[in-house]
C-alpha positions as a Markdown table, in Angstrom:
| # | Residue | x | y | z |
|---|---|---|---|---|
| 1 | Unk | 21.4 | -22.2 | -34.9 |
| 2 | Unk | 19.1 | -19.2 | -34.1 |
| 3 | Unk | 15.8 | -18.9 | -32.5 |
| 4 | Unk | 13.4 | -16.3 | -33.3 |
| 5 | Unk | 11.5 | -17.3 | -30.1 |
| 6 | Unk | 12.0 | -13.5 | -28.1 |
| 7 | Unk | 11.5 | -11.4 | -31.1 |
| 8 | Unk | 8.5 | -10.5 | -30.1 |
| 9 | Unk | 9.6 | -8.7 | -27.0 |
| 10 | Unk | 11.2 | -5.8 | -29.3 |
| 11 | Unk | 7.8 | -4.7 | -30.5 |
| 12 | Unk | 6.4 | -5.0 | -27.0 |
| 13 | Unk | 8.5 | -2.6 | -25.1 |
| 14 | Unk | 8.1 | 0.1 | -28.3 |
| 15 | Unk | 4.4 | -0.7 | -28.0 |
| 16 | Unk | 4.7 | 0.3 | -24.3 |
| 17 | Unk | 7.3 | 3.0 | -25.1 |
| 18 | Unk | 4.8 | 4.8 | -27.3 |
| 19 | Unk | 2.2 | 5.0 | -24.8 |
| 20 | Unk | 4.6 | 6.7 | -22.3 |
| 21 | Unk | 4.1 | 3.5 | -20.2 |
| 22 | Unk | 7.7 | 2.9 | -19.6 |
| 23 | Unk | 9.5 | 2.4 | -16.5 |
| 24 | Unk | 12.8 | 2.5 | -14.9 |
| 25 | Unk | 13.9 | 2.2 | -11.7 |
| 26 | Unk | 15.8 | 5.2 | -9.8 |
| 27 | Unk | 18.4 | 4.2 | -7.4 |
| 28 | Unk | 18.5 | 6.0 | -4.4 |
| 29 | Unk | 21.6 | 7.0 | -1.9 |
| 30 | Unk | 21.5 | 7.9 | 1.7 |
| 31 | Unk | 19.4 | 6.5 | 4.4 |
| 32 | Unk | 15.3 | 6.6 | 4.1 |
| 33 | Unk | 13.7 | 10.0 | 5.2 |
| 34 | Unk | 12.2 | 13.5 | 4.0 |
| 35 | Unk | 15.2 | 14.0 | 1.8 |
| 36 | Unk | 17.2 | 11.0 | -0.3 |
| 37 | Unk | 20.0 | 11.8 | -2.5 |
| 38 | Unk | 19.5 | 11.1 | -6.5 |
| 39 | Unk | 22.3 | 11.1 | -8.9 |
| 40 | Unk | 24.3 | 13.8 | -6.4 |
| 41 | Unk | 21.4 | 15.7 | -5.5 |
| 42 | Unk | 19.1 | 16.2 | -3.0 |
| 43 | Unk | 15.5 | 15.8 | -3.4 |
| 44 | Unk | 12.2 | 16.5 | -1.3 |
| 45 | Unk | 10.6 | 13.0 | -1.1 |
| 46 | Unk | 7.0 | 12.5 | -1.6 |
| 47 | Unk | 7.1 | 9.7 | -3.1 |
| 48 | Unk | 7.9 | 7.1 | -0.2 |
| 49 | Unk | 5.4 | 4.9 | 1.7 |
| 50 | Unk | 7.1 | 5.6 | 4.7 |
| 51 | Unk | 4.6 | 7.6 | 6.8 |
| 52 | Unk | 5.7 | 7.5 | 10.3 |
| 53 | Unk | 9.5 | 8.1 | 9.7 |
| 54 | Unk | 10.4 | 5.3 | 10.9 |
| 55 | Unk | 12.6 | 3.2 | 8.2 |
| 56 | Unk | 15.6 | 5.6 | 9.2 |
| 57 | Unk | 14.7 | 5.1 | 12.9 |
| 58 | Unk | 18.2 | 4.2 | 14.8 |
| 59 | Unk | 15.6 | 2.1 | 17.4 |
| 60 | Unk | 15.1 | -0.2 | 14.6 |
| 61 | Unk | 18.8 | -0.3 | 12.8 |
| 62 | Unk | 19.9 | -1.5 | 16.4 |
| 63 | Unk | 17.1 | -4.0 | 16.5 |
| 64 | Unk | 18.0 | -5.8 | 13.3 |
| 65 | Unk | 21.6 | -5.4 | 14.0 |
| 66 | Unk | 20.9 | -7.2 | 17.2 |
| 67 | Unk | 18.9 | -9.7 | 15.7 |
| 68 | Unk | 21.8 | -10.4 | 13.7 |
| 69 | Unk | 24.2 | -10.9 | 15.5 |
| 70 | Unk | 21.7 | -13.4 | 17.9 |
| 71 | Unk | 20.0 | -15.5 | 14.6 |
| 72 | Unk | 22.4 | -14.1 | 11.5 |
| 73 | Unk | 21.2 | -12.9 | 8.6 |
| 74 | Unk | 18.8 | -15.1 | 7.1 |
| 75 | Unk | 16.1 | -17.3 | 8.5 |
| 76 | Unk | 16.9 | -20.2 | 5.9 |
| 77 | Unk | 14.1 | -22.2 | 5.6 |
| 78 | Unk | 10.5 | -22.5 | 5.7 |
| 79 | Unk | 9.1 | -21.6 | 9.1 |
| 80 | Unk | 7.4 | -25.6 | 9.1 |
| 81 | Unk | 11.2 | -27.2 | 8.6 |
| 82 | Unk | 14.2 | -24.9 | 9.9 |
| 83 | Unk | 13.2 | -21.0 | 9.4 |
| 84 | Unk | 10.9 | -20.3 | 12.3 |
| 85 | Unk | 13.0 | -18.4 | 15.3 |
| 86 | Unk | 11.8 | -17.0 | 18.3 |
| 87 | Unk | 11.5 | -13.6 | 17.3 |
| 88 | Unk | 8.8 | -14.8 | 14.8 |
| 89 | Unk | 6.5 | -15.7 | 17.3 |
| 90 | Unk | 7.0 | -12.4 | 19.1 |
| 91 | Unk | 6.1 | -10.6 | 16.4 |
| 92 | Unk | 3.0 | -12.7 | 15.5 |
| 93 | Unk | 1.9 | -11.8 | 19.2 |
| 94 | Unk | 2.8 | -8.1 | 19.3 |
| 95 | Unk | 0.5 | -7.6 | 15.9 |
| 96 | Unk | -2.3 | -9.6 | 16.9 |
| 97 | Unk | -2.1 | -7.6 | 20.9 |
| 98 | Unk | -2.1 | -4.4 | 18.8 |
| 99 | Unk | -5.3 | -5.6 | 16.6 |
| 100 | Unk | -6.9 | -6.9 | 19.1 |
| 101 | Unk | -7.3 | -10.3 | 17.4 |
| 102 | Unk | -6.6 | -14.1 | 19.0 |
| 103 | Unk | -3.6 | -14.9 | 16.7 |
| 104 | Unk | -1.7 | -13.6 | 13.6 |
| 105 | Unk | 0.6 | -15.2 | 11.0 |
| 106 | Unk | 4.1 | -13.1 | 9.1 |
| 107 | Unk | 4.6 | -13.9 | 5.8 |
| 108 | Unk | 7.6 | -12.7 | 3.4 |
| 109 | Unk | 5.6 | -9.9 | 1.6 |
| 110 | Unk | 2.3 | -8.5 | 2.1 |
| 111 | Unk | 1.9 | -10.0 | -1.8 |
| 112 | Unk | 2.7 | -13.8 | -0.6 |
| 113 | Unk | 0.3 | -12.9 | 2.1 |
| 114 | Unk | -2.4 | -11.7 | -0.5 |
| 115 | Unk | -1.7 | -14.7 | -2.8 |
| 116 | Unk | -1.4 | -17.3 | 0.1 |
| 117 | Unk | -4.4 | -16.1 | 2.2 |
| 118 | Unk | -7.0 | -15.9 | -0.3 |
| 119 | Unk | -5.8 | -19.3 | -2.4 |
| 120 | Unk | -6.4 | -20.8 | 1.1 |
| 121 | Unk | -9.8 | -19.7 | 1.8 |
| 122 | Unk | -11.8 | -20.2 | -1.4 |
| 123 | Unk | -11.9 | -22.4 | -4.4 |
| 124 | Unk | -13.3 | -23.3 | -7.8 |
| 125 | Unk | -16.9 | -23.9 | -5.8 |
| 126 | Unk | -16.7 | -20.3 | -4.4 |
| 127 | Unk | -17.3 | -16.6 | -5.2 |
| 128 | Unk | -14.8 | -13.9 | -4.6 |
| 129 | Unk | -16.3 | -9.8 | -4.8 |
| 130 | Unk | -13.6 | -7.2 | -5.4 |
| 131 | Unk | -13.6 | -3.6 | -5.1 |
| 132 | Unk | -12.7 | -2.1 | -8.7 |
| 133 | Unk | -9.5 | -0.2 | -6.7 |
| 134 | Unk | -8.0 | -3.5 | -5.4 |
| 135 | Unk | -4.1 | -3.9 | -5.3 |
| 136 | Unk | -3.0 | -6.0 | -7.7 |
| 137 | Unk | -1.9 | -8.8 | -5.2 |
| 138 | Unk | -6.0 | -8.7 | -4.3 |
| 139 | Unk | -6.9 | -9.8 | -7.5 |
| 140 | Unk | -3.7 | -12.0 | -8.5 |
| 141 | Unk | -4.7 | -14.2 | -5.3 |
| 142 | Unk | -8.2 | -14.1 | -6.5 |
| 143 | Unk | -7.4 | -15.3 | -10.0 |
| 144 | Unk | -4.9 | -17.6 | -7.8 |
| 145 | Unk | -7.6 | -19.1 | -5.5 |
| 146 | Unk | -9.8 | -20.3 | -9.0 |
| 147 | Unk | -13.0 | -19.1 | -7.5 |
| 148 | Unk | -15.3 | -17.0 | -9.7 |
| 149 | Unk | -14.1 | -13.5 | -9.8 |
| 150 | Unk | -17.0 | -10.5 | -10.2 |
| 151 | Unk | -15.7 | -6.9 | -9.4 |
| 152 | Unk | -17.8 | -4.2 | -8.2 |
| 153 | Unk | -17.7 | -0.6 | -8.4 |
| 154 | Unk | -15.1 | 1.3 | -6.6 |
| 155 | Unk | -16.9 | 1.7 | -3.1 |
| 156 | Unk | -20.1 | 1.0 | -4.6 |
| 157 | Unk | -22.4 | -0.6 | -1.5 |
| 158 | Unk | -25.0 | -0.7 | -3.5 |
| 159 | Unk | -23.4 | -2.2 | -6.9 |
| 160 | Unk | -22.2 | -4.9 | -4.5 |
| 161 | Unk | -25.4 | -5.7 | -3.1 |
| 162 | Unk | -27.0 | -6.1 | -6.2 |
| 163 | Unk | -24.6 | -8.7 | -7.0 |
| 164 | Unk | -24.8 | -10.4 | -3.7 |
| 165 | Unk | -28.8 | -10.4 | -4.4 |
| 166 | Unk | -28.6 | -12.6 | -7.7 |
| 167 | Unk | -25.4 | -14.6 | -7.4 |
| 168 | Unk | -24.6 | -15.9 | -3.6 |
| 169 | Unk | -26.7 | -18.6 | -3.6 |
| 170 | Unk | -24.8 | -20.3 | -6.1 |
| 171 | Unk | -21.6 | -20.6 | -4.4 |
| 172 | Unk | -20.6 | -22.4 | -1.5 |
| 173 | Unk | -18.4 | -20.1 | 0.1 |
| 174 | Unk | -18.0 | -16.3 | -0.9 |
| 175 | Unk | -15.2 | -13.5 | 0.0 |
| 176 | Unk | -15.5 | -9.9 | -0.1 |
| 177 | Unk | -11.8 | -8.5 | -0.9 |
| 178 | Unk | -10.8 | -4.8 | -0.3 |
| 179 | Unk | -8.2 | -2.2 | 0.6 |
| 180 | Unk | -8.9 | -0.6 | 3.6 |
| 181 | Unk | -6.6 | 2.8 | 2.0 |
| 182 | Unk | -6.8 | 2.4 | -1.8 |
| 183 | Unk | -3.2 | 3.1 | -2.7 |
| 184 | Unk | -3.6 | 4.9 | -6.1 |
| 185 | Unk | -6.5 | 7.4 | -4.7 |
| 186 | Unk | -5.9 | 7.7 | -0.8 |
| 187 | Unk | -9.4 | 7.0 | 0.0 |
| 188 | Unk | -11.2 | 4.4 | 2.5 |
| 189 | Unk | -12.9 | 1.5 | 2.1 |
| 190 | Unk | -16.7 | 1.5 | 3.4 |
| 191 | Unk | -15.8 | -1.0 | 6.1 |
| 192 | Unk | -19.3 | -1.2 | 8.3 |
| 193 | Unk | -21.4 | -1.1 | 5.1 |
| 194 | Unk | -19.1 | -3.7 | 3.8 |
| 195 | Unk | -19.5 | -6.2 | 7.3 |
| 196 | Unk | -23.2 | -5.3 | 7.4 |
| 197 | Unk | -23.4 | -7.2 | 3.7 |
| 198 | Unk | -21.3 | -10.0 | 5.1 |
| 199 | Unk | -23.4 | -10.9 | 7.7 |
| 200 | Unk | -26.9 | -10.6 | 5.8 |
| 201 | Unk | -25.0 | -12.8 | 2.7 |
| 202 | Unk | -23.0 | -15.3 | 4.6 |
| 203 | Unk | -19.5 | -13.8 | 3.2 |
| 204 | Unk | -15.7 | -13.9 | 4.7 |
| 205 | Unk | -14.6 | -10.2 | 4.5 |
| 206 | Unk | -11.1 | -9.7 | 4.0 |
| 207 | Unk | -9.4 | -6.2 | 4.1 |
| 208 | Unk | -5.8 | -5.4 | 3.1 |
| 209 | Unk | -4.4 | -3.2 | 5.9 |
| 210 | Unk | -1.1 | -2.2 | 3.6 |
| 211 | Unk | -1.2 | 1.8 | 4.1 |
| 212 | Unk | -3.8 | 1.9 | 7.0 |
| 213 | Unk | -1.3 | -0.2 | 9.4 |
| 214 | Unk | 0.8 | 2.4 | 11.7 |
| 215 | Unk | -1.5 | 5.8 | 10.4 |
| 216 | Unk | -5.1 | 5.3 | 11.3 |
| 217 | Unk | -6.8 | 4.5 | 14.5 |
| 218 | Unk | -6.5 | 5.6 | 17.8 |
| 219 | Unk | -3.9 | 3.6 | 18.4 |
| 220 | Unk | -2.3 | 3.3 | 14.7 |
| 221 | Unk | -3.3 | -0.2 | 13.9 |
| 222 | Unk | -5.9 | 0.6 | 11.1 |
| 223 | Unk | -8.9 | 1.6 | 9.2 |
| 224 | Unk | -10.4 | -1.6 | 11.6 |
| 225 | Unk | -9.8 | 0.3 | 14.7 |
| 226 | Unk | -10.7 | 3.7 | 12.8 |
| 227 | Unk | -13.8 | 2.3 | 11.6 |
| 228 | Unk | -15.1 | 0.7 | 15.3 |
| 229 | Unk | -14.9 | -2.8 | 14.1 |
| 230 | Unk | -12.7 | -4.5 | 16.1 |
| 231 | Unk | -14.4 | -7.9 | 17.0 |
| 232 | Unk | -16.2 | -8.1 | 14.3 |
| 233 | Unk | -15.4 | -11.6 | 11.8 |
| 234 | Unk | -12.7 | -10.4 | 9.6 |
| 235 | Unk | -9.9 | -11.3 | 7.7 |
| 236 | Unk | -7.0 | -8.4 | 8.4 |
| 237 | Unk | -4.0 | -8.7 | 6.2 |
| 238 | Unk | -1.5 | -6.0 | 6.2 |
| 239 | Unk | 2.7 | -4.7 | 5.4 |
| 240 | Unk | 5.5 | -4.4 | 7.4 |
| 241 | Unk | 7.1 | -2.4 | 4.6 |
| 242 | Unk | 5.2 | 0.7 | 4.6 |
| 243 | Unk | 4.5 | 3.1 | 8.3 |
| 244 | Unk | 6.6 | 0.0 | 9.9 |
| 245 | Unk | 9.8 | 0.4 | 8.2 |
| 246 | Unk | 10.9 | -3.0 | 7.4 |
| 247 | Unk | 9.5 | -5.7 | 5.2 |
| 248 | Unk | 7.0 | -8.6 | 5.3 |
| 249 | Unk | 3.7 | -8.7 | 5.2 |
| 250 | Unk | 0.9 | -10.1 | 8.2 |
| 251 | Unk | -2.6 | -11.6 | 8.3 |
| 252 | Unk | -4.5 | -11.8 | 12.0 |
| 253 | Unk | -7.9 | -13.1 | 12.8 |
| 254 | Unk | -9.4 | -15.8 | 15.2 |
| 255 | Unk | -7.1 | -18.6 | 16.0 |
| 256 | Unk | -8.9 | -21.1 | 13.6 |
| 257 | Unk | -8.3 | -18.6 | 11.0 |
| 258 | Unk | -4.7 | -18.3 | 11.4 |
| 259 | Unk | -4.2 | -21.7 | 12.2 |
| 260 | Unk | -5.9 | -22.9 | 9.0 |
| 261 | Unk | -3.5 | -20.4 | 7.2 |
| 262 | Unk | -0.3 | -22.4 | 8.6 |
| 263 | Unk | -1.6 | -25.6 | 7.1 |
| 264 | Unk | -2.8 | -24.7 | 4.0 |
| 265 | Unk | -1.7 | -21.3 | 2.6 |
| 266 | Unk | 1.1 | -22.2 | 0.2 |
| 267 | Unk | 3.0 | -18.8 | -0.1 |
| 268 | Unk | 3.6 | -19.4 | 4.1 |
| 269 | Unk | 4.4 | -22.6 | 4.0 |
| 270 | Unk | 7.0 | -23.2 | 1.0 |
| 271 | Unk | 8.8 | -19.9 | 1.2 |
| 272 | Unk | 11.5 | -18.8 | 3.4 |
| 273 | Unk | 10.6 | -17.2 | 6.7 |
| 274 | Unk | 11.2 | -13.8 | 7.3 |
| 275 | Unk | 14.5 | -12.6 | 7.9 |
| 276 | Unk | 15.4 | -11.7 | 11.5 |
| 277 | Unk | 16.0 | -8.5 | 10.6 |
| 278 | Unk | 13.5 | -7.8 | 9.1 |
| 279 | Unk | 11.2 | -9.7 | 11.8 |
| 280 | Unk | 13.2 | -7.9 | 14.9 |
| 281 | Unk | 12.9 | -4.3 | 13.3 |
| 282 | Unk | 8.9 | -4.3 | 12.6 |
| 283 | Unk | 8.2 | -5.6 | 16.4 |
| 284 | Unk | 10.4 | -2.5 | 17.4 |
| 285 | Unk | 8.4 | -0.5 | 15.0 |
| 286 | Unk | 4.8 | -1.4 | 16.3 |
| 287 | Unk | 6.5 | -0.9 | 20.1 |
| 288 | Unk | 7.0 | 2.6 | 19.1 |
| 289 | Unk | 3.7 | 3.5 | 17.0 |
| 290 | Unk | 2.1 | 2.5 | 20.5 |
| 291 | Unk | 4.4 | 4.8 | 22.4 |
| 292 | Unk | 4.5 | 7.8 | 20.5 |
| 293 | Unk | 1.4 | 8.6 | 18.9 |
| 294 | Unk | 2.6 | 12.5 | 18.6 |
| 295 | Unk | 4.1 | 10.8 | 15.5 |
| 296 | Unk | 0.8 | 10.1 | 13.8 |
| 297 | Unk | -0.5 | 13.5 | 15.0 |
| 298 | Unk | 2.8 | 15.5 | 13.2 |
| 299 | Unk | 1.4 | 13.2 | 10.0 |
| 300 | Unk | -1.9 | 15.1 | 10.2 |
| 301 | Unk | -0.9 | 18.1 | 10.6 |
| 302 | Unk | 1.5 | 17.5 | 7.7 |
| 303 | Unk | -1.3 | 15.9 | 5.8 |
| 304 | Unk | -3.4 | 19.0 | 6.7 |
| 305 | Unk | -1.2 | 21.4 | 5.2 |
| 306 | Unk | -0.5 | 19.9 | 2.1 |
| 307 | Unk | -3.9 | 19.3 | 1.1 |
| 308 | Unk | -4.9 | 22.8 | 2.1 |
| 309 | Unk | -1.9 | 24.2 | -0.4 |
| 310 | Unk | -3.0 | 21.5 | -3.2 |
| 311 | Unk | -6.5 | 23.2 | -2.9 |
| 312 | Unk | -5.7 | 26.9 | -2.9 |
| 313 | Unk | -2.9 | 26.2 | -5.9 |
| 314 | Unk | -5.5 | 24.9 | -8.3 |
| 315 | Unk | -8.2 | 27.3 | -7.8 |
| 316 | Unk | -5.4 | 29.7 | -8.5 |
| 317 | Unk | -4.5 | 27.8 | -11.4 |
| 318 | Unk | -6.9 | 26.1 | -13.0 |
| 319 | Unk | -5.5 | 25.6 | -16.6 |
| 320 | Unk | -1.9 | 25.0 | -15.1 |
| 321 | Unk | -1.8 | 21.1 | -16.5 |
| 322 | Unk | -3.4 | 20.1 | -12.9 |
| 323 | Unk | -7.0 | 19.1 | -13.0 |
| 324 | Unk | -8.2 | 18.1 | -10.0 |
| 325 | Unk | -7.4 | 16.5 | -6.2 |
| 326 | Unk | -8.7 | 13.3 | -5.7 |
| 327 | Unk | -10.9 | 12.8 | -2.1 |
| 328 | Unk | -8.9 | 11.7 | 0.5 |
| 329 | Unk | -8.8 | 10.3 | 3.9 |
| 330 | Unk | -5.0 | 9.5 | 4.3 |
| 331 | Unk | -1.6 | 10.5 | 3.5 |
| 332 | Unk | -1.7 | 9.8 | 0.0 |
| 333 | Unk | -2.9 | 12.7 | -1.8 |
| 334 | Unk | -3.2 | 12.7 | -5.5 |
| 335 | Unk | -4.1 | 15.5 | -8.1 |
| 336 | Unk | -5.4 | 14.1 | -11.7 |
| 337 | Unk | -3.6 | 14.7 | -14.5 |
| 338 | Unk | -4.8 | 14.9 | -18.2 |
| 339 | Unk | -2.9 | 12.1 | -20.0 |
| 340 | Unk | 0.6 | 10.1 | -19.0 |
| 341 | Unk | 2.8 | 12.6 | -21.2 |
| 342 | Unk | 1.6 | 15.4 | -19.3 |
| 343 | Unk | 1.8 | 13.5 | -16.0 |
| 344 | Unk | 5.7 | 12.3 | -17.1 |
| 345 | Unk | 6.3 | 16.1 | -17.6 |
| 346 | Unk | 5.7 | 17.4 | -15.0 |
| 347 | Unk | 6.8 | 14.7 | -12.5 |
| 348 | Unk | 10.5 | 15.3 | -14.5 |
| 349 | Unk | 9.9 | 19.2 | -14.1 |
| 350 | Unk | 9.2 | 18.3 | -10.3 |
| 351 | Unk | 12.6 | 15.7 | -10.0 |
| 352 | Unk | 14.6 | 18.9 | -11.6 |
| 353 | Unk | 13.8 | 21.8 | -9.1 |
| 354 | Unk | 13.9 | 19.1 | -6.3 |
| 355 | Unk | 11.1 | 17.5 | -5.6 |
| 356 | Unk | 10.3 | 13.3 | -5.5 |
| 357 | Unk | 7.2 | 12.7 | -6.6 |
| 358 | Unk | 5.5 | 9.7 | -8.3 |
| 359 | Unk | 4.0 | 10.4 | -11.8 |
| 360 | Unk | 1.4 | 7.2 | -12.0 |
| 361 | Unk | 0.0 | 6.0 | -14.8 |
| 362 | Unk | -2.1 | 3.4 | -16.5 |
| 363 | Unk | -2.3 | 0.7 | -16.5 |
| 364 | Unk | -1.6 | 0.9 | -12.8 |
| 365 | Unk | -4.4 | 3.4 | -12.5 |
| 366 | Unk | -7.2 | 4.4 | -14.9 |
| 367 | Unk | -6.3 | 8.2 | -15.0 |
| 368 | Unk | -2.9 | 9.6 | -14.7 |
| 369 | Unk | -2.2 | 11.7 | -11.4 |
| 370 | Unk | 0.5 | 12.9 | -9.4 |
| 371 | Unk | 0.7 | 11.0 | -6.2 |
| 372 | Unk | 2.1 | 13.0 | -3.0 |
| 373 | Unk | 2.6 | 10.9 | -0.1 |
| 374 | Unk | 3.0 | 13.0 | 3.3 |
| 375 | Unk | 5.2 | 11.7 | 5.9 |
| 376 | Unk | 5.1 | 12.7 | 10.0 |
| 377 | Unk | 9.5 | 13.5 | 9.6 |
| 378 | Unk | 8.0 | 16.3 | 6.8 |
| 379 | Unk | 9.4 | 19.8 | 7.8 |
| 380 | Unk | 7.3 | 22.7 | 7.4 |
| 381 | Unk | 9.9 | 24.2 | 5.1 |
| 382 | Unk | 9.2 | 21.0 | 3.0 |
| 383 | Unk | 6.1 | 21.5 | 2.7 |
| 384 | Unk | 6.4 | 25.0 | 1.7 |
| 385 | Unk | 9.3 | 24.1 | -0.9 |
| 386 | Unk | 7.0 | 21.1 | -2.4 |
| 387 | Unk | 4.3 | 23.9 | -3.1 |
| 388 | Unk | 6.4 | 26.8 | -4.5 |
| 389 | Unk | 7.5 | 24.4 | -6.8 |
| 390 | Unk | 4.5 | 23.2 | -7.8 |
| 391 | Unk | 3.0 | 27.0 | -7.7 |
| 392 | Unk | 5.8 | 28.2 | -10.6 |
| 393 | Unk | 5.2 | 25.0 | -12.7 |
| 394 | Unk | 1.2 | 25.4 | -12.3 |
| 395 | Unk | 1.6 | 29.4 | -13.3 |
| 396 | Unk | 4.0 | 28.7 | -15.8 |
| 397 | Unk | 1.8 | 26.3 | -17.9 |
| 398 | Unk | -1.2 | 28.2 | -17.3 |
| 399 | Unk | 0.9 | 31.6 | -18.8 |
| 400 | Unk | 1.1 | 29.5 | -22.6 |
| 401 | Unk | 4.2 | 27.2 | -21.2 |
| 402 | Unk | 4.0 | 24.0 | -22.7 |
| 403 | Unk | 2.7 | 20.9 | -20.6 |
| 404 | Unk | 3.7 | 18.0 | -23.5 |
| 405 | Unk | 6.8 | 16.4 | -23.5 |
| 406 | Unk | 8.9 | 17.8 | -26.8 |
């Protein structure tokens, strides 16, 4: 007997075949850093989230190693029954010491802590506002939570106050959700205008810390500490994954807050705690963000550099299938493309004369771009390789070469 139950998936993936939305993974070899190994080859990445360096770090292989052998390899349970270890706790201490916050809470992934957070706080009687930009585990948690979902414009103070103006009153509670460093652009977040609004509107603001954690502030630990609002009532979420090196994701806040979350965010409480690996190599990693920031300053300069090459290559090129480079405040830098073939193109064209970088494309962002992120282990010869590169594609396509995929 025969089911015709999945045919429809066949028409599906050509549907998303023809709109050159189709993905595949790429395994790479080699430990993380500035160059990974592909298929035999070396390649240039700018295409990892790894900002600080630090997922190759030794200091951290020998951390989880010895967290290892201490706990073993898996925390195997929920951190309520059997999962929660020592080392958990540390961690939760060390990130809320380095925010500057009472307490803090480590979930499995910075998702579960997106989904888990915001499904705690607000409910069918509430109002969530979210920033057009937001990560998808922003507005996944939203549509989790059941509150009523409005989105304002990307950054837009204004746009949000207006909405504020004619809907808060008819919602009990309301939450203002946004990425401090929006991912897919590399820009920030309008954090004091943002807390200003809370206040005069009664709102919880929370702000996903995901690629501000470990590269912004004095001391590293954000676009909080960047912006001058530590104190302030807030909701900080945030990765392990990214300028940490490891994997999990964080939220820290008052002690109410985070002691709220234990009891009734269910993506902490039903899953498995993190691993002690995992848990043992981010507490090293946040030990060492404090101690060396000449690590954040070699990002800068790094960041610096490439920008200042991205700019001079497309005023030298201007029809070279690059349009323009997105504003940027981090060490994501992106250049718009005209449509995902071209963007597909020239990301393969990249790949081939050694260089890793992601060709994005909707739906996971409204225009297609090139996104370059910059990391502090970058050499200068990197750099200069990256730009070459992207100098005899630019001059190449703007000589009559073709841009579209054959």
């Amino acid at each position: 007997m025969t089911t015709q139950a999945y045919d429809w998936l066949e028409p599906a993936l050509a549907t998303i075949h023809k709109a050159h939305w189709h993905r595949t993974v790429q395994p790479l070899a080699g430990k993380a850093g500035p160059v990974m190994q592909l298929a035999g080859r070396s390649l240039l990445n700018f295409a990892s989230n790894d900002y600080l360096g630090l997922a190759g770090d030794p200091r951290l292989a020998a951390a989880a190693i010895a967290a290892i052998e201490t706990y073993g390899t898996g925390s195997t349970g929920s951190r309520l029954l059997s999962g929660s270890r020592e080392l958990h706790q540390q961690l939760e201490q060390a990130i809320a010491q380095w925010k500057g916050t009472a307490d803090a809470i480590v979930f499995s992934s910075g998702y579960l802590a997106n989904l888990g957070t915001i499904s705690a706080l607000v409910s069918a009687r509430d109002l969530i506002l979210s920033d057009q930009y937001n990560h998808s585990s922003l507005i996944n948690g939203a549509k989790l939570s059941g509150a009523t979902l409005q989105t304002y414009r990307h950054n837009d103070v204004e746009d949000l106050r207006q909405q504020l103006s004619t809907g808060r009153s008819h919602y009990r509670r309301a939450l203002i959700i946004t990425d401090s460093v929006f991912s897919m652009d590399g820009d920030l977040c309008p954090l004091p205008q943002l807390l200003d609004l809370a206040d005069e509107f009664d709102c919880m603001v929370l702000v996903d810390e995901a690629h501000g954690t470990g590269v912004l502030g004095a001391t590293g630990s954000g676009a909080v500490e960047h912006w001058a609002c530590r104190g302030r009532p807030l909701v900080q979420m945030g990765t392990l994954s990214k300028a940490l090196g490891s994997l999990g994701g964080y939220v820290t806040g008052s002690a109410r807050l985070i002691d709220f979350l234990r009891n009734r965010a269910p993506s902490w409480i039903y899953t498995t705690g993190l691993t002690p690996a995992d848990t043992a190599a981010a507490k090293a990693a946040i030990a060492i963000v404090q101690a060396e920031p000449e690590r954040r300053q070699a990002l800068w300069h790094n960041v610096q550099q490439l920008q200042q090459g991205l700019q001079k290559l497309l005023i030298n090129y201007p029809d070279g299938g690059l349009k323009r480079l997105l504003p940027s405040d981090s060490p994501i830098l992106c250049v718009e493309v005209a449509n995902a073939a071209i963007v597909l193109h020239l990301g393969q064209q990249l790949k081939q004369a050694g260089c890793l970088v992601s060709a994005v494309r909707p739906p996971t962002v409204p225009v297609s771009r090139l996104r370059f992120t910059v990391m502090a282990t970058h050499e200068p010869h990197h750099m200069q390789q990256l730009l070459q590169t992207l100098t005899q594609i630019a001059s190449s396509s703007a000589l009559g070469g073709r841009v579209e995929p054959d």
